[in-house]
C-alpha positions as CSV (number, residue, x, y, z in Angstrom):
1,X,99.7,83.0,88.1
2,X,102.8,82.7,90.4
3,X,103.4,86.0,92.5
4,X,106.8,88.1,91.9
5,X,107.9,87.3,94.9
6,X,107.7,83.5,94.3
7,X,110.9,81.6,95.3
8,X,112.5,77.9,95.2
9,X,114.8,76.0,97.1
10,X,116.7,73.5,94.1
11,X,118.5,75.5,91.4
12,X,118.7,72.7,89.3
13,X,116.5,73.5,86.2
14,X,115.1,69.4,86.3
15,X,114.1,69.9,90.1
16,X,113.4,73.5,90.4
17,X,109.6,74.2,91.2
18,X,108.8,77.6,92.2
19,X,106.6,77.8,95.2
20,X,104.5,81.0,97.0
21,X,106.9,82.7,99.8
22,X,103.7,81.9,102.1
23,X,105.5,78.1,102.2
24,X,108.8,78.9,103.4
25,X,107.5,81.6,106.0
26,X,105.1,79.2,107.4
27,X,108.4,76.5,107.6
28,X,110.1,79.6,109.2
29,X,107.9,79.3,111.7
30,X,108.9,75.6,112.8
31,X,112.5,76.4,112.3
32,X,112.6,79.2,114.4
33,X,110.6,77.4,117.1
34,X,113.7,74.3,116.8
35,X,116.2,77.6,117.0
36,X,114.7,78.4,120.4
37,X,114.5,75.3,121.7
38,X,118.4,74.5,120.4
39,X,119.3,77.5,122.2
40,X,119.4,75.8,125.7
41,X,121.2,73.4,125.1
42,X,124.6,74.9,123.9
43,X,126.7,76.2,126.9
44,X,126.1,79.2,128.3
45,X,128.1,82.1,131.2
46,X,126.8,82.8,134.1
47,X,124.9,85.6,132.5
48,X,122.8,82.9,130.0
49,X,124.6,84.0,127.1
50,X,126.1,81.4,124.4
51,X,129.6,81.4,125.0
52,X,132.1,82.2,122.9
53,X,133.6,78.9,122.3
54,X,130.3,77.7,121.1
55,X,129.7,79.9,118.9
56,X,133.5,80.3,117.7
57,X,133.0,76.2,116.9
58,X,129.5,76.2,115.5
59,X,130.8,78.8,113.1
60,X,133.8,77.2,111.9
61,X,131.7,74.2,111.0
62,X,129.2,76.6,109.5
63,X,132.4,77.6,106.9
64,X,133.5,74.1,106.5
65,X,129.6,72.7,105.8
66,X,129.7,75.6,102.8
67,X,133.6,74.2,101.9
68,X,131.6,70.8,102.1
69,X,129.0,72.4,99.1
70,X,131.8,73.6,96.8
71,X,133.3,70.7,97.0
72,X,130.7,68.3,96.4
73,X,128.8,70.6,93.7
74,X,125.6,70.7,95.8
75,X,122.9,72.7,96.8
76,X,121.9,73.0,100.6
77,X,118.3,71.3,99.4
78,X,120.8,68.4,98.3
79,X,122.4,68.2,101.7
80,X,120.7,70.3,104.4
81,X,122.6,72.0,107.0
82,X,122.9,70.4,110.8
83,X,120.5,72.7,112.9
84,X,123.4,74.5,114.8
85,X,125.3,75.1,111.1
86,X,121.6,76.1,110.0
87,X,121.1,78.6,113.0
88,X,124.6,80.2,111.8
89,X,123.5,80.6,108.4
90,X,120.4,81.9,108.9
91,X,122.1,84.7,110.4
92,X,124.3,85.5,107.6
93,X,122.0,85.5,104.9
94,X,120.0,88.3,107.1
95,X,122.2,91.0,105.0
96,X,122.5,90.0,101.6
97,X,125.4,91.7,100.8
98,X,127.8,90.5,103.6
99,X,126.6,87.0,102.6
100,X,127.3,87.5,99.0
101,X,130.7,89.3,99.5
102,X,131.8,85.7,101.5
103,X,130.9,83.4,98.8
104,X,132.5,85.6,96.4
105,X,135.9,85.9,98.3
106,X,135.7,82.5,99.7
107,X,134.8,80.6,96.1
108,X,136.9,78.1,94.7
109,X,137.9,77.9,90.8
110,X,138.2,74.8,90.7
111,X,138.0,73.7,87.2
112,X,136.9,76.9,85.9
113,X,133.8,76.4,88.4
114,X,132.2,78.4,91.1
115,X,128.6,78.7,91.8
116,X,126.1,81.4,92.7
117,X,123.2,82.7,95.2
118,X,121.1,80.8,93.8
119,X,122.9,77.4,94.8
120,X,122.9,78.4,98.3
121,X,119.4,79.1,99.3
122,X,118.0,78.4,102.7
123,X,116.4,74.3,102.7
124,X,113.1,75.3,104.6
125,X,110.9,72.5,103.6
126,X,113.9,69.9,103.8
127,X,115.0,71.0,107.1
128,X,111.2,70.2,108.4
129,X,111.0,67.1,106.8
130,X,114.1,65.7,106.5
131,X,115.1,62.9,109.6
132,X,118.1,64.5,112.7
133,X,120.7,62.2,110.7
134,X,119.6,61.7,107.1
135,X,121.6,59.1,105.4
136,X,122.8,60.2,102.6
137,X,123.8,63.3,103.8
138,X,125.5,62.0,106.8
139,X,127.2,59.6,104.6
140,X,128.5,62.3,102.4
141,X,129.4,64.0,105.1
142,X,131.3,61.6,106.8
143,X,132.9,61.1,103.7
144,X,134.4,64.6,103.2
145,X,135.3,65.2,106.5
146,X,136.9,62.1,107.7
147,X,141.1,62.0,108.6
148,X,142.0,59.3,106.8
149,X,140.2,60.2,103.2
150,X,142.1,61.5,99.9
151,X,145.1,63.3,99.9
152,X,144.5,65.2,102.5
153,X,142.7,65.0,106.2
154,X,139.5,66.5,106.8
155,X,138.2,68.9,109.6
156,X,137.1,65.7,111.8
157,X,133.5,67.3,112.4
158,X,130.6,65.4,113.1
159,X,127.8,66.2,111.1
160,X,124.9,66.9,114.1
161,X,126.5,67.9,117.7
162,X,123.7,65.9,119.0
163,X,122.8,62.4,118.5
164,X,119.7,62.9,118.3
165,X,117.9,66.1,119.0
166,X,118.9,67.6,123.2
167,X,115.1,68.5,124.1
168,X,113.7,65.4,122.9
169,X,111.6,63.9,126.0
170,X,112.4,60.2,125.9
171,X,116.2,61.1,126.2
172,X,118.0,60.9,129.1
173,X,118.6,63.8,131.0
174,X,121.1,65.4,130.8
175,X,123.1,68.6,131.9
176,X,123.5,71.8,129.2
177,X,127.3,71.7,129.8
178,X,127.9,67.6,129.7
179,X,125.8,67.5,126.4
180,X,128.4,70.0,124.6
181,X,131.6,68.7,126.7
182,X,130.9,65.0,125.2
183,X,130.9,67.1,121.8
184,X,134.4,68.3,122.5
185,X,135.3,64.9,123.6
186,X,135.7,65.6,127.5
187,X,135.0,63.4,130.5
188,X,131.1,64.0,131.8
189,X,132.1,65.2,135.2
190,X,128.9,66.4,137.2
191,X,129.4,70.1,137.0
192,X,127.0,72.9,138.3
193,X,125.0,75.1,135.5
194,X,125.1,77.5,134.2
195,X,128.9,77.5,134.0
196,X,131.4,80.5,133.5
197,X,133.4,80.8,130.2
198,X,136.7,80.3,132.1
199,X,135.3,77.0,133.2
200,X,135.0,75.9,129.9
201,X,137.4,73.5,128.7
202,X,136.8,72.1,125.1
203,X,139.4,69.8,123.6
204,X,138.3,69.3,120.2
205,X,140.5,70.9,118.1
206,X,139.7,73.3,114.8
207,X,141.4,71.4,111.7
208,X,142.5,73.5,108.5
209,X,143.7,71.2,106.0
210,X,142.7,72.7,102.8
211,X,145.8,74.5,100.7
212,X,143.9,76.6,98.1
213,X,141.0,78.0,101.0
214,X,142.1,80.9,104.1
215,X,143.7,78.9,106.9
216,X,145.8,80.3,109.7
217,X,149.4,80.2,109.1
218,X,151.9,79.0,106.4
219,X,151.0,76.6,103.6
220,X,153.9,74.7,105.0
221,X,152.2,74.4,108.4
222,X,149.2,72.3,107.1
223,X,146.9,70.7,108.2
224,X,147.0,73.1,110.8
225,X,145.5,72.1,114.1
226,X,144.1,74.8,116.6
227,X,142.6,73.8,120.4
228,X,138.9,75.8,119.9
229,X,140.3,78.5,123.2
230,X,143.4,79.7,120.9
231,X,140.9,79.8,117.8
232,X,138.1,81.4,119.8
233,X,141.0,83.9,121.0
234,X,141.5,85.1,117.1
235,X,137.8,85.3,116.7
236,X,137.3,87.4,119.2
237,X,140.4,89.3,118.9
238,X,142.1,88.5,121.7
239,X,145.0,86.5,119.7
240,X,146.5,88.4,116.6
241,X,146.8,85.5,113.6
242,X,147.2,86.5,109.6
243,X,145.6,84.5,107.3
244,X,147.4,82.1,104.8
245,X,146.6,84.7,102.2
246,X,146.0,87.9,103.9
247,X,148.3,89.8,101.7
248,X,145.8,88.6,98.3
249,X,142.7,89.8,100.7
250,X,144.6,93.4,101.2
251,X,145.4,93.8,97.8
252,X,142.0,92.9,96.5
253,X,139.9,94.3,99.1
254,X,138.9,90.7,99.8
255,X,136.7,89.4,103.1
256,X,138.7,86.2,104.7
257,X,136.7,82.8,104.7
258,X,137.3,82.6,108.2
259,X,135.7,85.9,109.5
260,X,132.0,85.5,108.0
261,X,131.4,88.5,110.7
262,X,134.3,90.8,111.7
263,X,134.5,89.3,115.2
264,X,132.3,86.7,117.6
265,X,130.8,89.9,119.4
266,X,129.2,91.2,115.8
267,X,127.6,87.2,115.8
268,X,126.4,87.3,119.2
269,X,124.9,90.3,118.3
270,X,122.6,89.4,115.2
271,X,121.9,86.3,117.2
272,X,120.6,88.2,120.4
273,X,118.7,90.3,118.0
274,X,116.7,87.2,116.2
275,X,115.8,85.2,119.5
276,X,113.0,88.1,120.3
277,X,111.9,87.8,116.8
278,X,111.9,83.7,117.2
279,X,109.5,84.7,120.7
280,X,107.5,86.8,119.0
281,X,106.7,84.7,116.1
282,X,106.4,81.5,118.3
283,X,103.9,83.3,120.8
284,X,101.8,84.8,117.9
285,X,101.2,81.8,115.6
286,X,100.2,80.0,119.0
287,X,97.7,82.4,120.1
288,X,96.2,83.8,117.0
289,X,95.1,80.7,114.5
290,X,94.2,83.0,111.6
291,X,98.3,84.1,111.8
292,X,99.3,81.6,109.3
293,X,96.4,82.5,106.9
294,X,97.5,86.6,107.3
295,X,100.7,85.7,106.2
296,X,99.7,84.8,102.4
297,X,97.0,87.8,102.6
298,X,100.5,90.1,103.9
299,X,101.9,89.2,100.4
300,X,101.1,92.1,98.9
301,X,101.5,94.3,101.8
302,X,105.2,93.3,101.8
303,X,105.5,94.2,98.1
304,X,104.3,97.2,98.6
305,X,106.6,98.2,101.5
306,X,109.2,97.2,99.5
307,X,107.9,99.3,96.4
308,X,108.3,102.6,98.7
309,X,111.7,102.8,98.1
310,X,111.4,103.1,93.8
311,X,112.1,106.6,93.3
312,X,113.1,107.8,96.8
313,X,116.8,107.6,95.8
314,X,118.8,107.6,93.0
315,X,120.5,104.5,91.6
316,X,123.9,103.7,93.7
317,X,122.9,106.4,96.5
318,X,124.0,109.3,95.1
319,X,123.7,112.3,97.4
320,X,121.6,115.1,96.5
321,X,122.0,118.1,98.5
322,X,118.4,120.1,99.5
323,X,120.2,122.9,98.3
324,X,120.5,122.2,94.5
325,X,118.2,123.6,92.0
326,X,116.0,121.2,91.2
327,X,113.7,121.4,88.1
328,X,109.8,121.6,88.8
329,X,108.1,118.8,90.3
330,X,104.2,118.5,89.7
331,X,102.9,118.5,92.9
332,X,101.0,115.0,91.9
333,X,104.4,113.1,91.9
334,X,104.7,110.6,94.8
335,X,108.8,111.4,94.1
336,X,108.9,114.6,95.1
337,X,112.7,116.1,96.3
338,X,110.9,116.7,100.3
339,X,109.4,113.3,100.1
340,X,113.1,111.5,100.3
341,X,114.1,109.4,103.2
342,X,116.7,107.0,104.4
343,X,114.8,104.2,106.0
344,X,111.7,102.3,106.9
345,X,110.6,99.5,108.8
346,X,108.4,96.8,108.4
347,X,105.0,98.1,109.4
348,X,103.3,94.0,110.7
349,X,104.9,90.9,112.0
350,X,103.4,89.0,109.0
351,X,105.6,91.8,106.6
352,X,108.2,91.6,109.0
353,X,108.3,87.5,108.5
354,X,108.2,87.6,104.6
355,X,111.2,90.1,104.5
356,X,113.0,87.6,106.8
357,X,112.0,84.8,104.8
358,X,113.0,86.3,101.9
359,X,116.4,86.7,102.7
360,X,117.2,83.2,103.0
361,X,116.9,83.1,99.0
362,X,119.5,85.6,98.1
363,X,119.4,85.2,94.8
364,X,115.8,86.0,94.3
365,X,115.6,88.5,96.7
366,X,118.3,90.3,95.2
367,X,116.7,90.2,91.8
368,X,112.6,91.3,92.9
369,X,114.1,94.2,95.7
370,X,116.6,95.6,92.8
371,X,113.2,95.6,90.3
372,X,110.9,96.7,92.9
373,X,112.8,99.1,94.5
374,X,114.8,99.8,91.9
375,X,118.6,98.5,93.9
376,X,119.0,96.0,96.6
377,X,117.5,96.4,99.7
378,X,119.5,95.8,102.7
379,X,118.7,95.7,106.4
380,X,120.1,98.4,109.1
381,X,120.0,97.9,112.9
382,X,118.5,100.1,114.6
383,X,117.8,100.9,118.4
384,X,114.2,101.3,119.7
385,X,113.4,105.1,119.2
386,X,115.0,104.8,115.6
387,X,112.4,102.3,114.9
388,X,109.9,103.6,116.8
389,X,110.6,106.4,114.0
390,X,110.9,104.6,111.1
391,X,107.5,102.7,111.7
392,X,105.8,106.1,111.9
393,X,107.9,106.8,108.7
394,X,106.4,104.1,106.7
395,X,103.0,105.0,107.8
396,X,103.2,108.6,106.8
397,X,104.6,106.9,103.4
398,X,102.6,104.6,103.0
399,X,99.4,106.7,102.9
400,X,101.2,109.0,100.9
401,X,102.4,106.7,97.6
402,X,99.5,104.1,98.0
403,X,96.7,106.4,99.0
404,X,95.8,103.8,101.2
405,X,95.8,103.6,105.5
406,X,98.7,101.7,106.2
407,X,98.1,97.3,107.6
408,X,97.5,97.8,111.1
409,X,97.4,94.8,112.4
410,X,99.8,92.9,113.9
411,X,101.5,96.2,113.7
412,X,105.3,95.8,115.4
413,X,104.2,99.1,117.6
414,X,102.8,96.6,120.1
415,X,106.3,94.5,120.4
416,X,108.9,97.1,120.7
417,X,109.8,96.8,124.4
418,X,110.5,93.2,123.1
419,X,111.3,93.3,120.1
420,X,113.6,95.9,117.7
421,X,113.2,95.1,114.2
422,X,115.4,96.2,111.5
423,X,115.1,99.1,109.0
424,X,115.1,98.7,105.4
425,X,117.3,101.0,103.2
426,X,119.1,101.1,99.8
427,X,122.6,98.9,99.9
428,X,125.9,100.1,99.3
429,X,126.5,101.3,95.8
430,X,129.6,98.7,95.4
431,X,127.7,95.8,97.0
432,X,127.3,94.0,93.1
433,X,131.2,93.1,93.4
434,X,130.8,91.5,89.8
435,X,128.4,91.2,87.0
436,X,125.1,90.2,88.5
437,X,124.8,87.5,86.4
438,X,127.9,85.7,87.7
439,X,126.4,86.6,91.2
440,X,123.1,85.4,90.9
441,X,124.4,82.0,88.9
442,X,127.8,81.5,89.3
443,X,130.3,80.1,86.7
444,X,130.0,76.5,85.4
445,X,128.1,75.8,88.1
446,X,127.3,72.6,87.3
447,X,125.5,69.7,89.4
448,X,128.0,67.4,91.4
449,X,130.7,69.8,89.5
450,X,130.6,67.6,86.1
451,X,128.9,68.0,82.9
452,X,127.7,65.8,81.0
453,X,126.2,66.7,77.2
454,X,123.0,64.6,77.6
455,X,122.2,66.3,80.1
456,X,123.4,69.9,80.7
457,X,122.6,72.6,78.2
458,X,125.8,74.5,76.9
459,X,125.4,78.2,76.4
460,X,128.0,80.8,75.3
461,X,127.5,82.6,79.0
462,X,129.2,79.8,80.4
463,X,126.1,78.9,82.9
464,X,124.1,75.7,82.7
465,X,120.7,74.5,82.4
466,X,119.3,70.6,83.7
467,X,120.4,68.5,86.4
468,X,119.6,64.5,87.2
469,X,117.0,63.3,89.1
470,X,119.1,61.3,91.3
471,X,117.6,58.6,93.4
472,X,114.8,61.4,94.3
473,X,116.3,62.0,98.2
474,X,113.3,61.4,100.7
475,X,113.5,62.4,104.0
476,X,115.8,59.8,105.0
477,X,118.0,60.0,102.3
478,X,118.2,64.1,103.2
479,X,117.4,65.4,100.2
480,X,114.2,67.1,98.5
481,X,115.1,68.6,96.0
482,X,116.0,65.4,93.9
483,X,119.6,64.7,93.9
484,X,121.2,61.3,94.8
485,X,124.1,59.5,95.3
486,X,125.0,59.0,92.1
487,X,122.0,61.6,90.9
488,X,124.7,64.1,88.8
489,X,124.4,66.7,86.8
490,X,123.1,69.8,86.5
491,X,124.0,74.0,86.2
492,X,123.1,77.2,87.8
493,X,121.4,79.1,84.6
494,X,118.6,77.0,83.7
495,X,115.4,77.1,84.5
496,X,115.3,80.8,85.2
């Protein structure tokens, strides 16, 4: 029998196949070790640190690769990321809430249609397999994003920023800063690394073209064309611009598309948090070969630090002062008032790497933390005495509710001069921002956007069950999850 915490990667009820969360964490493990070997290769300050151009760019074309799903009616297992996009998104999904708040505010009703979490989980196993440029997706891409196609121009991004992957050793050499300045279309002049931001000079230019999505100034003024130092200037707040449709965000208490974090700084800083996490995991699963096989045996240990939280709170956070009278508690009740606490922290690596992995399917983490723990559980940053704290926390919890000592090894005690992780606590009471079901499955949401009655299952909710085979999308074709060209169909309801 499958295991709660069981996830899949296609929400298309003909191609979705449910698969142990040991899988995807032991993929993690190879995507985080490309992550960390990506990392060089983007441009860097004099103090090593991405600059702010870069990361300004790659997240732009992290937005427009998640335009690029809405408007195809696709799934990411349909048409995986590019690795830099990927490395993007893998930080936003880290707090399911600020994730689902942008593809709420960002979602397009087109036709009637929008789609859910579960139509934008994290491709682990396609990502892996799938070739640097696989066809169809490239083709697609291309497609979308060209100048010249349909009514209006696209945002002229290519779909890798690479050719082929930078730390490949049959490829020429070549410098950190010329490999992103022939991105941004400059001249490879010889220059001295690591350079300083100032030094920086990109020319490729951030295109907003799209009438009905957030885009800096007027409607009249599109396609809108920003030089990436002016649009790196309003990302890091150093350049005052109002959205298109600021005034709709103010008075709905909306998030803008273009501001998936509140500022470049708040990015830099979940990035700089990860990389010791990538190092850690990369050093363990070398050295230790029975890490992979602790991972699966960590299942339940995750569940179970997850499971502290039921009854530690009640629903929505509401306070409870110490003071209150409280009726009589038998003193065999794990939920006792005293027992309450505001977070915890992963007590191993291996628990630490399923709660990550988990994350990257939002829609079924959202569901099994909200039944297990009775809301969503979000992450907290925390510095190293907090969690230092909260480890110690757990433990005392741990042998409390489960009568049991708490996993020891592998435990994150050992990593903390490297490594901070973050705490686990109860999300904001208004983080469901509609009915769950609309969050978890959308609207409509069906495959490639059409439906088709010999296919798709009608129901009165308005979601969808099926979805076409496709031409079945090997790794060449960059799919997996069984969607073609011409493969249609398909909802977000189905199958669950």
């Amino acid at each position: 029998m499958m295991h709660s915490t069981a996830v899949y990667e296609s929400p298309w009820a003909r191609d979705k196949r449910y698969v142990s969360l040991h899988q995807p964490a032991v993929d993690h493990l190879r995507v985080a070790e490309i992550f960390l070997k990506l990392l060089p290769f983007l441009p860097s300050d004099k103090n090593g640190e991405v600059t702010d151009e870069a990361l300004a760019y790659s997240e732009w074309r992290y937005i427009s690769y998640l335009r690029f799903l809405d408007v195809q009616g696709a799934a990411p297992c349909d048409y995986p990321p590019p690795w830099d996009v990927a490395l993007i998104w893998y930080l936003h999904l880290l707090s399911p809430t600020r994730f689902q708040r942008h593809i709420w505010n960002s979602r397009s009703m087109q036709d009637g249609t929008f789609y859910g979490l579960e139509h934008r989980h994290f491709p682990f196993s396609v990502l892996v397999q799938s070739e640097w440029l696989p066809e169809k997706t490239v083709r697609a891409w291309d497609r979308w994003s060209s100048l010249s196609t349909g009514s209006r121009p696209g945002p002229n991004l290519s779909y890798q920023l690479w050719p082929s992957p930078p730390w490949e050793p049959d490829e020429v050499p070549r410098r950190r800063s010329g490999i992103f300045s022939s991105i941004f279309r400059r001249d490879k002049v010889p220059q001295p690394p690591p350079l300083q931001q100032s030094q920086l000079e990109f020319n490729r230019s951030v295109i907003m073209q799209d009438w009905n999505r957030c885009s800096l100034g007027t409607v009249n003024d599109l396609p809108a064309t920003w030089d990436i130092k002016s649009y790196t200037e309003f990302r890091t707040w150093r350049r005052f611009e109002r959205c298109r449709i600021q005034s709709q965000h103010e008075a709905f208490r909306q998030q803008c598309e273009l501001t998936p974090w509140p500022s470049i700084d708040d990015l830099r800083a979940d990035l700089n948090r990860q990389i010791p996490f990538w190092k850690v995991l990369t050093e363990v699963s070398t050295t230790q070969p029975l890490f992979v096989q602790g991972i699966e045996d960590a299942i339940d240990d995750y569940t179970s630090f997850i499971g502290l939280f039921h009854g530690n709170m009640v629903r929505r956070l509401q306070y409870i002062s110490k003071f209150d009278p409280k009726p009589p508690v038998p003193k065999s009740s794990t939920t006792a008032p005293g027992s309450r606490f505001i977070a915890l922290a992963p007590p191993t690596l291996e628990v630490d790497l399923l709660w990550h992995t988990h994350r990257m399917f939002p829609a079924k983490y959202w569901l099994w933390s909200s039944g297990q723990a009775g809301w969503l559980v979000e992450h907290q940053v925390q510095t190293k005495d907090a969690a230092a704290y909260a480890l110690k926390r757990t433990r005392q919890e741990w042998e409390r509710r489960l009568k049991a000592s708490c996993p020891g090894r592998n435990s994150l005690h050992q990593w903390l001069h490297d490594y901070v992780p973050d705490a686990a606590r109860y999300a904001a009471e208004d983080c469901e921002t509609t009915d769950l079901k609309h969050i978890i499955l959308g609207h409509h949401a069906w495959r490639n956007r059409k439906y088709n009655p010999y296919r798709d299952t009608w129901d009165s909710s308005g979601t969808t069950g099926g979805g076409g085979s496709g031409d079945g999308g090997g790794s060449s074709g960059g799919g997996g999850c069984g969607g073609g060209d011409g493969g249609g169909g398909g909802g977000g309801g189905g199958g669950e």
